[in-house]
C-alpha positions, 0 to 999 in steps of 0.5 A: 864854380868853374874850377881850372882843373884836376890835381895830377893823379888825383880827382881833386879839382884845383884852381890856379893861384890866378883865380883864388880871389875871384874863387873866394869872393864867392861866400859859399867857398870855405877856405881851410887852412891846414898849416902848422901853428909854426906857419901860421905863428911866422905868416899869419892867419888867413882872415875868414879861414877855418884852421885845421892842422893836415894831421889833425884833419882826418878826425875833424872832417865833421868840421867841413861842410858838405853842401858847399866847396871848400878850397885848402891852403 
């Protein structure tokens, strides 16, 4: 996967929204969704998603695949 990128002062890659759906046609890409139940109670879920709440993702990070990109919400 070609990604787009670098996040400012980070080394994580990101993608332009441009590219999401090409990004994630691809089936090895994870996508992780990490709003609140709030946000996904008023917007909806993301059909195939895995949801992990950003404060609940540092004890759950056994949940994420090491073998392949995972790209978040």
């Amino acid at each position: 996967m070609s990604l787009m990128g670098r996040a400012l002062g980070t080394k994580a890659p990101f993608v332009a929204a441009a590219r999401i759906d090409e990004v994630l046609s691809d089936d090895r890409v994870l996508l992780l969704d990490v709003r609140t139940a709030l946000e996904l109670a008023e917007s909806g879920t993301i059909p195939g998603a895995l949801h992990i709440h950003l404060g609940e993702l540092a004890d759950r990070l056994d949940e994420l695949p090491r073998d392949r990109p995972v790209l978040t919400t």
